[in-house]
C-alpha positions as CSV (number, residue, x, y, z in Angstrom):
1,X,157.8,173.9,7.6
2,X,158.3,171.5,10.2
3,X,156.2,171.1,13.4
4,X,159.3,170.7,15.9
5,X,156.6,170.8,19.0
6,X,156.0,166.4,18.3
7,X,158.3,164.0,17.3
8,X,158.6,163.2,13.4
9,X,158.6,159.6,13.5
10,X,157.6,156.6,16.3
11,X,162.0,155.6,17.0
12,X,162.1,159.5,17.6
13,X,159.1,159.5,20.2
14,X,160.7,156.7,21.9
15,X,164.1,157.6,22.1
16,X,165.7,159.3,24.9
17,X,166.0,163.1,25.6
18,X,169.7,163.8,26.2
19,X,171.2,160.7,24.5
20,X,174.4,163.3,24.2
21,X,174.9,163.6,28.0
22,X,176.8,161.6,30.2
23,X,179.2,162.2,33.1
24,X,182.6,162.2,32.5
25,X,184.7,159.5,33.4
26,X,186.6,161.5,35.9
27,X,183.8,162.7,37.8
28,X,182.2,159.3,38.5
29,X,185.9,157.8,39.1
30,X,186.0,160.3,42.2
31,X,182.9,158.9,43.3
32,X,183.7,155.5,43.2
33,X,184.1,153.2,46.4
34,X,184.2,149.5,46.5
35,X,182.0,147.9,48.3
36,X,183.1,144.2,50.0
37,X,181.3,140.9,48.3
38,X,178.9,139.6,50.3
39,X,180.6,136.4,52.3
40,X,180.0,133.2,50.4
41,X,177.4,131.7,53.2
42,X,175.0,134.1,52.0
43,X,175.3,133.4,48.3
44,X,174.7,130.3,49.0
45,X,171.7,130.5,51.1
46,X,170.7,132.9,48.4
47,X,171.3,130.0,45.5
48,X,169.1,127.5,47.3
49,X,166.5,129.9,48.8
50,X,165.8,132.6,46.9
């Protein structure tokens, strides 16, 4: 009989707990808003400065 209290094997430990659950599409598509660029002066400040 199997202990099911710790993982049988070291990819098992690691793994993640709800690898079957995700939002559906739909739900995350009604939360979705997009969000303007930022205006190309910054990304270039940010390309030589950062």
């Amino acid at each position: 009989m199997g202990n099911t209290e710790y993982p049988a094997t070291d990819l098992e430990a690691l793994a993640p707990r709800q690898v079957d659950k995700f939002f559906p599409a739909e739900w995350l598509g009604r939360l979705y808003e997009r969000l303007p660029g930022l205006p190309m002066i910054y990304m270039i400040l940010l390309k030589h400065c950062g």
